[in-house]
C-alpha positions, 0 to 999 in steps of 0.5 A: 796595355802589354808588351812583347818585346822579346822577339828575336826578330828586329821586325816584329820588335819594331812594330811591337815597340812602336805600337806600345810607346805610341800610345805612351807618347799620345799620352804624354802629348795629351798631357804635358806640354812640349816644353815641361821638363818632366815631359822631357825626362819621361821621354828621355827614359823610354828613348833609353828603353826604346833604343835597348830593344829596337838596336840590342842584340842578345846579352846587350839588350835589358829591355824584354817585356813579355805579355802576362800569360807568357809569366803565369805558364812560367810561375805555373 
């Protein structure tokens, strides 16, 4: 699955992000138990990454996923 997160908008960032890491998330509950502590640090790194594009504005947001065709009309 890709991602577009580099909407200006906070709006469509948010439901971009929350149909992305949703998926991830059902993986995860699918997967690992609640209390596994790998489970914990997987979680840990995306609510890192979550926060960064749902909460940062311009420079302070790292996090910007693009879809891969924007990426090949790039290298084009």
């Amino acid at each position: 699955q890709e991602a577009n997160h580099i909407q200006n908008s906070l709006e469509a960032r948010f439901a971009e992000a929350l149909q992305y890491y949703s998926a991830i998330f059902d993986s995860l509950e699918a997967s690992l138990p609640t209390n596994s502590s790998a489970r914990l640090k997987v979680e840990r790194l995306f609510a890192r990454e979550i926060r960064n594009i749902i909460a940062c504005e311009g420079s302070e947001r790292t996090h910007r996923h693009e879809k891969m065709r924007t990426w090949e009309r790039i290298v084009e």
